[in-house]
N, C-alpha and C positions, 0 to 999 in steps of 0.2 A: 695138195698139188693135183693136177690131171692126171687121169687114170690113162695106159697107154694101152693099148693090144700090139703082139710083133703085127710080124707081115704073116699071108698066109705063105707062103715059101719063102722058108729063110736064104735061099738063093736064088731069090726072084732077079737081082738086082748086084753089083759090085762098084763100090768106088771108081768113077774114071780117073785114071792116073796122068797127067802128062808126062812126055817123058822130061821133062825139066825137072819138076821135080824130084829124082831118083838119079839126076846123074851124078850125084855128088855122092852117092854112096861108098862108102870106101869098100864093099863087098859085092861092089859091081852094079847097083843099081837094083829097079825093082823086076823082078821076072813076070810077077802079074800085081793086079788088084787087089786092095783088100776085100772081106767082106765086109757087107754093113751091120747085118744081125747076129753074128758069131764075131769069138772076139776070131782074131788072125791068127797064123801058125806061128807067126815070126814077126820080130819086135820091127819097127820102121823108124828110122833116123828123126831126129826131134822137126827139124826140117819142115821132115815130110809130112810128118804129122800135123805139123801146126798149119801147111798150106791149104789139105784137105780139109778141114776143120773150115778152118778163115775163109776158101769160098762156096761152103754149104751155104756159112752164116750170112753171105752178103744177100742173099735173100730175102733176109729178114728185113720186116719194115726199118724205116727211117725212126727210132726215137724221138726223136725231137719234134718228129711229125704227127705225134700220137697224140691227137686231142680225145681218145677213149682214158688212159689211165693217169689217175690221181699223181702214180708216183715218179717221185725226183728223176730229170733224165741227165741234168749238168751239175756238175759240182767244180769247183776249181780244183786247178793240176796239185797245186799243195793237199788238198784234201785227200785224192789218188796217191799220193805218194805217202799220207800216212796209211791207210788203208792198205796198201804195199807192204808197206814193215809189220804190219798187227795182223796181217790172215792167219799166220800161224800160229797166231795166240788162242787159245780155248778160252774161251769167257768164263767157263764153270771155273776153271782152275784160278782159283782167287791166291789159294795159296802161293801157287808160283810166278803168276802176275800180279802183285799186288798194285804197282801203279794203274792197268786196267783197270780192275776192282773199284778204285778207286776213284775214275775218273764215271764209273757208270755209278757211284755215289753218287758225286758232286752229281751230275744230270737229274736223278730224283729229284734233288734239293730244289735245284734251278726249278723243276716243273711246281712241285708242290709251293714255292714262293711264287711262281707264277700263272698258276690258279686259285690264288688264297688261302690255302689251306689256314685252320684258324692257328696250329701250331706247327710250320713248316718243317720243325726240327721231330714232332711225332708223328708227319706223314710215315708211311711206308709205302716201297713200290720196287719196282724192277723194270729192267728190260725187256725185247720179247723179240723175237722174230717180226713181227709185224703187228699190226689192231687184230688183228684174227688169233693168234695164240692168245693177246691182253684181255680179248673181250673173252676165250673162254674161263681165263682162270676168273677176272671179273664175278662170269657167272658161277662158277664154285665157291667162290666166297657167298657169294647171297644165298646159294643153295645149304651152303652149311650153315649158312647164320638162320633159316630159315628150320633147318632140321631140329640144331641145337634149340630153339625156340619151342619148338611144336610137336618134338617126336611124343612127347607124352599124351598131349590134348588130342593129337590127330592121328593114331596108328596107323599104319597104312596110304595116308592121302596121297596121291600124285601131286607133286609143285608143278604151279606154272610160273610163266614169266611174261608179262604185257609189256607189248610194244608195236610200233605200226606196222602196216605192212609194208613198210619203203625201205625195212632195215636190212643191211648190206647181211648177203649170203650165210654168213660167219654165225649171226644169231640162230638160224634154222639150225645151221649144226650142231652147234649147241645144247639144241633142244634133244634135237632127235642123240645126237651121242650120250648124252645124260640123262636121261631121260625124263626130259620138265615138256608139260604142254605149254603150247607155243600158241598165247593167245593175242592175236591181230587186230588190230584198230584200220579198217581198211580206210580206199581214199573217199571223199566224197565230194562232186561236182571240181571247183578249184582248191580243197584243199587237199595238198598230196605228201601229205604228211599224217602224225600224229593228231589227236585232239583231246587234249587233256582230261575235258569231263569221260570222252565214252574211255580212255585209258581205266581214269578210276573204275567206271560202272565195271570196266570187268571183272577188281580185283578184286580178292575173297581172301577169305582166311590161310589159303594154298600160294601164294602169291608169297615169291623168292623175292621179287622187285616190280621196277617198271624199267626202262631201258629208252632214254630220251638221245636223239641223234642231233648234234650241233654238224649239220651238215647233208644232208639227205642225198647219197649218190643218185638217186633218180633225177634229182631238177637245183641241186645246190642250198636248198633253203635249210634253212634254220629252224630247227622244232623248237619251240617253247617250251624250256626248260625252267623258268621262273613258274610259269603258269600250271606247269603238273605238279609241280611240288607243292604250289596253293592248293590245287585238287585234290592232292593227298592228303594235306593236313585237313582239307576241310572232313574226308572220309574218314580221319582219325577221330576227329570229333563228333562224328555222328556213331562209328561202329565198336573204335579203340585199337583198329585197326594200323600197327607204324608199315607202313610199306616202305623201304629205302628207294633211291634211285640210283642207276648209274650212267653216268651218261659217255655216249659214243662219239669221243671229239677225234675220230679218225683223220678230220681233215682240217674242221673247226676250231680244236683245240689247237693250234698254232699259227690261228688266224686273226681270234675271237680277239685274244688277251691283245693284240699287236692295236688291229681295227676298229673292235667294241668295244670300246674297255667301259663302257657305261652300259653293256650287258650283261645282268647277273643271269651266270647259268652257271658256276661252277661251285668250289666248296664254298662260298661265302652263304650259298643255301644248304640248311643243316642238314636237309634230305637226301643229298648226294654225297654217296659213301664212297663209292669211287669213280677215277675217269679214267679212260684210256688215248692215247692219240699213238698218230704211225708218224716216226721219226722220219720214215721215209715217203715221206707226202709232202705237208707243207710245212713240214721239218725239213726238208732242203737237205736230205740225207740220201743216197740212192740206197735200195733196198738189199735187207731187210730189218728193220730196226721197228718195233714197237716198244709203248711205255704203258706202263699199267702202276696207278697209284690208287692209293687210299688213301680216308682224311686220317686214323689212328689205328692203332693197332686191335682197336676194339672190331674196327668194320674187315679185318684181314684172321679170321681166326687161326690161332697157331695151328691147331692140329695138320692144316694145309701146307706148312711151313716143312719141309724134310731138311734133315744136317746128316753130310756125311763127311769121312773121314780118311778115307783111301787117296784122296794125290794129296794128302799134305797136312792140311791143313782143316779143322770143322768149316763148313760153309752151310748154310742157312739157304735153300732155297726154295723157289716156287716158280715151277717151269712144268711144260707138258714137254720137254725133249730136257738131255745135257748137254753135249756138246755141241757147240757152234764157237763161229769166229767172232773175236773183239773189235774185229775192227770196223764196225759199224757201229759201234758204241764211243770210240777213239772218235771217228768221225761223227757223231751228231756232238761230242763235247768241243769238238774242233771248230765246228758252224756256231756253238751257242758263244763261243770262247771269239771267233771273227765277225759276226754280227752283233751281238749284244741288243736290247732292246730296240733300240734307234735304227738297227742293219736292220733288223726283220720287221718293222715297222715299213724300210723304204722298201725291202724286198714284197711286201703281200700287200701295199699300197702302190706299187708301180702293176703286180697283176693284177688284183684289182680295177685298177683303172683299163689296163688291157680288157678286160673281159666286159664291162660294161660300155666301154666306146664299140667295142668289134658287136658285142650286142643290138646294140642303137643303132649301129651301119646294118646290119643284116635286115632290121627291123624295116627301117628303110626302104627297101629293097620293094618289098609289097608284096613279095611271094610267101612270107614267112606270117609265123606268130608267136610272139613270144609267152612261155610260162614262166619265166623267171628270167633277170636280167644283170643278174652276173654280182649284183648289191650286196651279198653275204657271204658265201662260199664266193673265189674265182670262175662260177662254172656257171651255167647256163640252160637253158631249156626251148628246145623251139617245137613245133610244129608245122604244118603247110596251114597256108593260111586260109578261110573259106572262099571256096570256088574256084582253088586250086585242085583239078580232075585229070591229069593228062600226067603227073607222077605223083610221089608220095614220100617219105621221109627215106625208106629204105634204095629208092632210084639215088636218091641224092648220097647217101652212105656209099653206094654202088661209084656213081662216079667220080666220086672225090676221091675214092681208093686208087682211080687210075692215076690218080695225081700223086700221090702218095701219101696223101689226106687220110687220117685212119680218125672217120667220126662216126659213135656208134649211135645207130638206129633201133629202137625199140620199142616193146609195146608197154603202159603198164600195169600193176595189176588188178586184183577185184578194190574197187568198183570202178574201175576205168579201162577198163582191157579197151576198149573202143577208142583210146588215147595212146597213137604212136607218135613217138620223137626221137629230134636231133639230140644229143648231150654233148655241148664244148666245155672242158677243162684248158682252165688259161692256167700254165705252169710257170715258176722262173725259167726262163727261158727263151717263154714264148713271147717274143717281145712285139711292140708295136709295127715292128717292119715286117716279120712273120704274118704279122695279122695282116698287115695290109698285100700280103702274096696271098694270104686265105681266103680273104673277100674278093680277091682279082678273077682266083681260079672257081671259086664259086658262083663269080659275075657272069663268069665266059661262060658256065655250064648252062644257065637260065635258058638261055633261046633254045637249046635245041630240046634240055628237056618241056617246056612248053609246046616245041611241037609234037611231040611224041600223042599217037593216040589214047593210049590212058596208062595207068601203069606198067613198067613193064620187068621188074624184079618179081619170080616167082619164088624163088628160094632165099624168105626173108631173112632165116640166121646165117644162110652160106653170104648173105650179102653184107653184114657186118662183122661177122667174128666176136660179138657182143651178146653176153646173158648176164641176167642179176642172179 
């Protein structure tokens, strides 16, 4: 999470009260304001409480309006209302929810039968807070299988871990929290992903893994995950080198199996040990819910595995926190349990199709250029198009936010830093008729930023709210 600092005077400022709120108080109402940064002296009627709250938040952007983030912003009223009943459920405590427990079973199963696993019933896997908890324990697995492998051969060595440099934030931490060097595959010219051979050249004998992304949040594509894992065997075969892979279906992974299903990238290749995806993306789950599986218990080593015994019952698990609530877990088995193959096939072929028509339109336009068009991931990539001088991606970020358009503008990294973009994520949600508001307000903006004398956003992160 984001780091916060207070204010520099903690009574710089106090909650304005109206007096509506407070007149219902049965002890007379409020005499003053609360503060913001200290809690208060005295409790405040539920009321009141919940008014002040409720309009800080109306502040807050439009969700549904948010073409920056991946994750779920609708779910149906049924879904809320289990979600409702199960917050107060702890998810560790298997012992005292066993139906929980059970349902966040059954969800493994579902994933690992629909990724191939070669024996779905010896998958292993868990829940998670998000693809960010999944991909660190992920990386502890390959670190230990790597340890267990080579502590004798290698005293001492530093692990690293290859992978591009498009891979979402989560892997850097990773790195630097455990301490594995963090070797990069930068971009080059149009490809802004991965490249399987320069992955291989990097790895060595120190090498945990490689880390392949079915999804690239920079531009939507799909890394070729069939293709490193041929790269890898072939380096097997010259050094004896087994390098695993794991691959990062944060977004991919619950689009792939629906869309591609004549793309191998998951367990059906032997090389991938484990996958991860976020329930709450295009899992149709609102957040936060991740999945982290393995193909056997070979690629999951026990020792990672802790059992305790204090609420009840032994539980087995593997998690970087305990407690959190079940009922993100209730609800992605709610969504696999109301969709079924056939649902989420119409649900991530209706976005899809959204994102590659809203693509084609913008393209259109003549102002734009596209890097990517919506064909793999729902999401998209544009640029200004050449001889376009009078704004620039981040003008347009700029005034789309007055609309209440949140699309983020960014630069990206070595070897492309000279390469700033648009990024549109088409969610369920975001339907045809949305789109056609988005191209409307987008259409109106064109004239006037055309005539502006050149760019005129100086404070390019103040002008999207967007980092990798």
């Amino acid at each position: 999470m984001a780091l916060h600092r207070g204010p520099e005077r903690h009574e710089a400022r106090t909650v304005s009260v109206n007096p509506f709120f407070g007149a219902a108080d049965p002890v007379g109402g409020m005499a003053e304001a609360p503060p913001t940064h200290r809690l208060p002296d005295a409790p405040l009627p539920p009321a009141t409480a919940y008014q002040l709250v409720h309009d800080e938040l109306m502040l807050d952007g439009n969700s549904r309006l948010n073409l920056a983030t991946f994750v779920t912003t609708w779910m149906e009223p049924q879904a809320g209302v289990l979600m409702a009943e199960c917050r107060d459920k702890n998810m560790i405590d298997k012992d005292e929810y066993p139906r929980t427990a059970e349902l966040e079973r059954r969800c493994v199963a579902m994933l690992a039968d629909l990724w191939n696993a070669p024996d779905p019933s010896a998958a292993v896997g868990c829940s998670t807070t998000g693809s960010s908890e999944a991909c660190m324990l992920a990386g502890m697995a390959l670190k230990r299988r790597w340890a267990r492998r080579n502590a004798d051969r290698y005293p001492g060595a530093r692990p690293n871990l290859v992978m591009g440099i498009n891979v979402q934030v989560c892997w850097e931490k990773f790195c630097a929290f455990w301490e594995v060097e963090a070797r990069q595959v930068p971009m080059e010219g149009d490809r802004f992903h991965l490249d399987p051979q320069a992955a291989a050249e990097l790895c060595d004998e120190n090498t945990i893994g490689v880390v392949g992304i079915l999804g690239s949040t920079f531009d939507g594509s799909y890394e070729p995950v069939a293709e490193l894992c041929a790269a890898l065997d072939a380096l097997q075969e010259r050094t004896g080198l087994d390098i695993p892979v794991h691959v990062d279906g944060a977004s991919g992974g619950m689009v792939a199996p629906f869309l591609d299903e004549d793309l191998v990238w998951d367990f059906r290749l032997p090389r991938v040990a484990s996958i991860n995806c976020s329930g709450h993306k295009y899992g149709l789950v609102y957040p936060g819910v991740g999945w982290a599986l393995w193909r056997d218990r070979e690629a999951l080593p026990e020792e990672l595995v802790f059992r305790v015994n204090y609420l009840g019952g032994e539980m087995p698990t593997f998690a970087l926190n305990f407690s959190r609530p079940g009922a993100q877990v209730v609800a992605q088995y709610y969504t696999f349990l109301r969709l079924g193959r056939e649902g989420y096939r119409a649900v991530q072929r209706t976005t899809r199709d959204v994102a590659c028509s809203l693509a084609g339109r913008i393209a259109a336009l003549g102002d734009f250029r596209l890097l990517t068009r919506g064909d793999q991931l729902p999401v998209f990539a544009l640029t200004t198009a050449d001889g376009i001088t009078s704004y620039d991606v981040f003008d347009v970020s700029r005034r789309l936010r007055e609309g209440g358009w949140l699309v983020p503008a960014y630069t990206f990294p070595a070897h492309r830093e000279d390469l700033s973009v648009l990024r549109i994520v088409c969610r369920n949600g975001f339907s045809h008729d949305l789109a056609d508001l988005f191209l409307d307000d987008l259409t109106r903006l064109l004239p006037e930023l055309r005539r502006q004398p050149h760019p005129l956003t100086r404070d390019k992160g103040a002008a999207t709210g967007f980092h990798h």
